[in-house]
C-alpha positions as CSV (number, residue, x, y, z in Angstrom):
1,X,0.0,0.0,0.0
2,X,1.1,3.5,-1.1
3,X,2.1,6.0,1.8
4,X,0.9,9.6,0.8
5,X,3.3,12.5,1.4
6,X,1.8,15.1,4.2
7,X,1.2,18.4,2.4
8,X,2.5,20.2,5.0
9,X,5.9,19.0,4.4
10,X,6.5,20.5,0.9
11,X,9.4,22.5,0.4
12,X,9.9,25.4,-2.4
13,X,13.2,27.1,-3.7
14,X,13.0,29.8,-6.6
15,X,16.8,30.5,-7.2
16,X,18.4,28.9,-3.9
17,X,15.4,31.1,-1.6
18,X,13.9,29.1,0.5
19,X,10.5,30.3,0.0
20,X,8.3,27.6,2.1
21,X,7.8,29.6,5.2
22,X,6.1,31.7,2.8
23,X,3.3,29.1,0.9
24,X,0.5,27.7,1.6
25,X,-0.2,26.0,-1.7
26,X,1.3,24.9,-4.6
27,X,0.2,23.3,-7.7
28,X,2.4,21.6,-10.5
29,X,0.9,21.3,-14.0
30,X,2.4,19.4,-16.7
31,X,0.6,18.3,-20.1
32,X,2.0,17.6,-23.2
33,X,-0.1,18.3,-26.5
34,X,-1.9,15.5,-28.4
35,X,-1.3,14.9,-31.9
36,X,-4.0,12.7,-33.7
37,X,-2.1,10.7,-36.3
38,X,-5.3,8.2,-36.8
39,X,-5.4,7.0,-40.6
40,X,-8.0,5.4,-42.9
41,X,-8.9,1.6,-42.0
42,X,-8.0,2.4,-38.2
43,X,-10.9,1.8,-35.9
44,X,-9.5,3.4,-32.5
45,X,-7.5,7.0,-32.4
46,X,-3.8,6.8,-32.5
47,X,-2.2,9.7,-30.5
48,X,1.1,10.9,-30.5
49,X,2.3,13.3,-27.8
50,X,3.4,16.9,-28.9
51,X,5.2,20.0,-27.2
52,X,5.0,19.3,-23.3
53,X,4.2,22.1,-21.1
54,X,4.7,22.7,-17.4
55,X,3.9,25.2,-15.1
56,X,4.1,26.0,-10.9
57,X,1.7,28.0,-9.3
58,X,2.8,29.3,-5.8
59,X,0.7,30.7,-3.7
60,X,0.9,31.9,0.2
61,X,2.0,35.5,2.1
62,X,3.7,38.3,1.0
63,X,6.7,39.6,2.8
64,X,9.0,42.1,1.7
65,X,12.7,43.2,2.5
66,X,16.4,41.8,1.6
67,X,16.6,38.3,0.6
68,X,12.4,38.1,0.7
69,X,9.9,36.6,-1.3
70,X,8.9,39.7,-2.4
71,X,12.1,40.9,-3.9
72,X,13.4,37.8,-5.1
73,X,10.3,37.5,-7.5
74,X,10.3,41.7,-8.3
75,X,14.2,41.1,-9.4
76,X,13.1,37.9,-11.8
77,X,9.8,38.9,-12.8
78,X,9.4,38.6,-16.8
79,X,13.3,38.5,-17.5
80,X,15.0,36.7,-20.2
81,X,17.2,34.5,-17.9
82,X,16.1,30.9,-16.1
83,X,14.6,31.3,-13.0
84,X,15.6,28.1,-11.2
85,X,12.7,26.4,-9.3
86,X,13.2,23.4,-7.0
87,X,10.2,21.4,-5.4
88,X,10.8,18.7,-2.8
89,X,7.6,17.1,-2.1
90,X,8.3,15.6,1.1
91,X,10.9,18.5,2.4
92,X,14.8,17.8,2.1
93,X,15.6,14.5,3.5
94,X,18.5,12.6,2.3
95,X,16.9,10.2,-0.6
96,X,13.7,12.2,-1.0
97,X,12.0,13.5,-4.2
98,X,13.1,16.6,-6.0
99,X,12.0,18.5,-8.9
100,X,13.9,21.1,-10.7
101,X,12.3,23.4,-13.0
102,X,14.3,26.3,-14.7
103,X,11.1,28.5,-15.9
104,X,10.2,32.3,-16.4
105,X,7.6,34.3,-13.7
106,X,5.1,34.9,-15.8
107,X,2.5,35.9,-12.9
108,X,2.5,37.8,-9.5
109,X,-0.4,39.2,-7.6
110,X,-0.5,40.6,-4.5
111,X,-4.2,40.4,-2.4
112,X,-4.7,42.6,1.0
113,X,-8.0,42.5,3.0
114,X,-9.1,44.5,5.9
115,X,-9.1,41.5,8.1
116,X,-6.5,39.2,5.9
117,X,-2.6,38.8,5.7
118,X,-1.6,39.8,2.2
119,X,-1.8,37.1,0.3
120,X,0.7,36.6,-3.2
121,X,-0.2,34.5,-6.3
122,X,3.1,33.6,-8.2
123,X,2.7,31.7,-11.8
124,X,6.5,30.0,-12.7
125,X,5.8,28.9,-16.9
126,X,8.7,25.7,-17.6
127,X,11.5,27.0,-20.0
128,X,13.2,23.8,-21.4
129,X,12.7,21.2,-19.0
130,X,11.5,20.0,-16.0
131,X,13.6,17.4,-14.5
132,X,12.9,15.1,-11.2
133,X,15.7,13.6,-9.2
134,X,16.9,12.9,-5.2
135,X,18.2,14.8,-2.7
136,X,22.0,13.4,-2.0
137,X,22.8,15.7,0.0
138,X,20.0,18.0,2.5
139,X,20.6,21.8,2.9
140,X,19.5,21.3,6.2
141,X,22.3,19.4,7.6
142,X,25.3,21.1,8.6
143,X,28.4,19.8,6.9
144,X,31.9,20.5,8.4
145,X,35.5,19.7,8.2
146,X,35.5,17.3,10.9
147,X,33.1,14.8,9.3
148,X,29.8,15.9,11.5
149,X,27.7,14.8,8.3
150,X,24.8,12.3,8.4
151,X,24.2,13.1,4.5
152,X,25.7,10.7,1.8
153,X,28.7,12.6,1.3
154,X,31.8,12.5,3.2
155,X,31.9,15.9,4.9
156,X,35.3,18.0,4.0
157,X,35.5,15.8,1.2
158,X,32.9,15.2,-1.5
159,X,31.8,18.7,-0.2
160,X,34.6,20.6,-1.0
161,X,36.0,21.0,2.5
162,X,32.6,23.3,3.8
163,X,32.7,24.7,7.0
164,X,30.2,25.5,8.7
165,X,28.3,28.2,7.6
166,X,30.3,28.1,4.8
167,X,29.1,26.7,0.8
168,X,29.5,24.0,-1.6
169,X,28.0,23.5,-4.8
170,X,27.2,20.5,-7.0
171,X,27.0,19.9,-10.6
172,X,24.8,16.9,-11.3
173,X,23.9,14.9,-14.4
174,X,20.3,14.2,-15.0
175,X,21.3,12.4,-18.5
176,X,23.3,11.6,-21.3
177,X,22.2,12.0,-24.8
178,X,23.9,9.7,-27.8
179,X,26.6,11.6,-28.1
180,X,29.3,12.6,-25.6
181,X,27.6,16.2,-24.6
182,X,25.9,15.6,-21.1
183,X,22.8,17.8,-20.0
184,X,22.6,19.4,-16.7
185,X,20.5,21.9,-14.9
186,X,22.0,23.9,-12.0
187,X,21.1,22.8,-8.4
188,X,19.0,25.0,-6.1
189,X,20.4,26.1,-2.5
190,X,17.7,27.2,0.2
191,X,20.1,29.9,1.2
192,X,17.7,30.6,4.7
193,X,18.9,26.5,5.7
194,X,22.5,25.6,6.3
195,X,24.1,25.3,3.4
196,X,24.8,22.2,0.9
197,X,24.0,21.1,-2.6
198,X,20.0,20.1,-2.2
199,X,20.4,17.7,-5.0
């Protein structure tokens, strides 16, 4: 039997900010279009699969000031560069899901009531890929010279000899095409956790 993931335990990066103290709700959209590519004589449809599409819609409260929600997505919003978004379903465990988007802000809406918090609305469109993975090695887990790691890596080693406090970074594979020329998408580091590649 099939254990569902509790909600409450999602976790959302948009460029290495650490944004989950901030949402309430999150919804990942992916469809790809359908090509109908049925011929004479045929008596059931034969579909193909087209251009895929996938989008993140983040929603929870505003706050403002250095290193905020609210500037992180003003200084992004619209621009031509990726926009790295990282989604770990059940938070950053060792071994748990992750999914890596690099996408363009495409939506951001800010909604104040009388008796309300300021709520925000943030759209994140899927430029390129969307690629899922594991975390190897959790943000949240101090890593040190001395080998204090409980991660998969050997601390001061695979990590790059991180203090703590300090920063590592990561570039992982996600796959090989025929020829020689691997692709790879760049990993996301909740800067608000301790840091350490989050996948």
């Amino acid at each position: 039997m099939a254990i569902p993931l509790v909600g409450r335990n999602v976790a959302v990066a948009v460029d290495g900010y650490d944004f989950t103290g901030n949402g309430n709700e999150i919804k990942l959209k992916r469809d790809a279009a359908k090509i109908d590519a049925t011929v004479f004589g045929q008596h059931f449809s034969y579909d193909l699969a087209g251009i895929q599409k996938a989008s993140l819609e983040l929603k929870g409260f505003y706050s403002y000031g250095y290193s905020q929600i609210d500037q992180i997505i003003n200084q992004r919003f619209g621009q031509t560069n990726d926009v790295n978004v990282l989604v770990a379903p059940a938070g950053y465990p060792v071994l748990g899901p992750a999914i890596l988007m690099p996408s363009v802000i495409t939506k951001y809406d800010l909604d104040a009531k009388l008796k309300g918090a300021i709520d925000l609305d943030a759209e994140f469109d899927a430029r390129g890929a969307l690629d899922q993975g594991f975390i190897l090695n959790s943000p949240i887990g101090t890593t040190t010279t001395t080998g204090n790691s409980t991660d998969l890596f050997t601390a001061g080693v695979d990590t790059g000899g991180a203090t703590t406090g300090g920063a590592a970074a990561h570039v992982h594979v996600f796959g090989v095409t025929g020829t020689r020329r691997a692709s790879r998408r760049r990993s996301s580091i909740p800067r608000t956790a301790p840091p350490g590649p989050t996948c």
